[in-house]
C-alpha positions, 0 to 999 in steps of 0.5 A, a space after each residue: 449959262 452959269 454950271 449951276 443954273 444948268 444943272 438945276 435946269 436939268 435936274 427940273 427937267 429930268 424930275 417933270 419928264 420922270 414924274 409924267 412916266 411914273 403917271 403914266 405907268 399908274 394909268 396903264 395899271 389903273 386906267 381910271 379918269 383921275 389917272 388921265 387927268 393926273 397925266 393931262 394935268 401934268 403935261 400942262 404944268 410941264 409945258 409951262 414950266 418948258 416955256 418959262 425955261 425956253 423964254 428965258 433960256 432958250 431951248 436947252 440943248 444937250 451941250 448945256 444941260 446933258 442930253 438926259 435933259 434934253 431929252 426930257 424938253 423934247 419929251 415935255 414939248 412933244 407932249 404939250 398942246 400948244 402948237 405955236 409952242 412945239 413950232 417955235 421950240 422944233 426951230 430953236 431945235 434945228 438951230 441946235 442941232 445945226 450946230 450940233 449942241 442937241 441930237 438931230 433925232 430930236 429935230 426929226 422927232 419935233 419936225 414930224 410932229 409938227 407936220 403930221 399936226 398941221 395936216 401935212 406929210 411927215 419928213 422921217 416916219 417917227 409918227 404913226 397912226 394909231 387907229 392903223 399902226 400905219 405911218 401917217 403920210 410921209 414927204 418924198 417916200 422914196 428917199 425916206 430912209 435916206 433921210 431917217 440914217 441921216 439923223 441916226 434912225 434905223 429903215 422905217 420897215 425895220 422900225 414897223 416891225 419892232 413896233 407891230 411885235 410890241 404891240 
């Protein structure tokens, strides 16, 4: 890919996963149904704009577009209600970060999704249940950690607990 067509890419990127935070952060300060809408409505033109990029491009990976972009696709993705989509992308993500163009968190992040999506147990922890702040269920419990240190996560009770004393 040319420089500037990935630095463009990055910089769209970039500006649609920051205009999602600032909405989000309106709706927290003013948690009205326009707000929602606001949000839902930029997650659709997000994700389609993440399509258009990945039909075209592939997924942009950190060693094309930097890893703030990248991250921002991961955000867009993980945030789209397209499940074919988010299955197709966390594929094209394990390639990358195989090769090691994009972080491997990113495919942890990607893969428990898709998994807790699909009613099956989640292979890092990264997803909880909000109703219980509990971690949904989780693939082979007992080598767990093992398999979040792999790709750069912290013990999952660690974890827990920054999230219960934020909450």
């Amino acid at each position: 890919m040319v420089p500037a067509l990935a630095t463009a890419l990055a910089g769209e990127l970039e500006r649609r996963a920051g205009e999602e935070h600032r909405l989000m952060r309106q709706a927290r300060a003013n948690p009205v149904p326009q707000c929602r809408r606001a949000i839902n409505e930029c997650r659709g033109a997000n994700a389609a704009a993440l399509r258009t990029i990945v039909d075209h491009h592939g997924w942009p990976a950190a060693d094309v577009v930097g890893a703030p972009a990248s991250t921002a696709a991961l955000m867009i993705l993980l945030h789209s209600t397209d499940l074919d989509f988010q299955l197709m992308c966390r594929d094209l993500i394990a390639q990358a970060a195989a090769d090691g163009r994009c972080p491997a968190l990113h495919h942890a992040y990607i893969a428990d999704h898709c998994a807790v999506e699909q009613g099956q147990p989640q292979f890092y922890g990264t997803r909880v249940d909000p109703a219980t702040f509990r971690p949904y269920p989780v693939r082979r419990p007992q080598t767990l950690d093992e398999r979040r240190r792999d790709v750069g996560l912290g013990p999952l009770d660690e974890q827990m607990r920054t999230l219960r004393a934020g909450a």
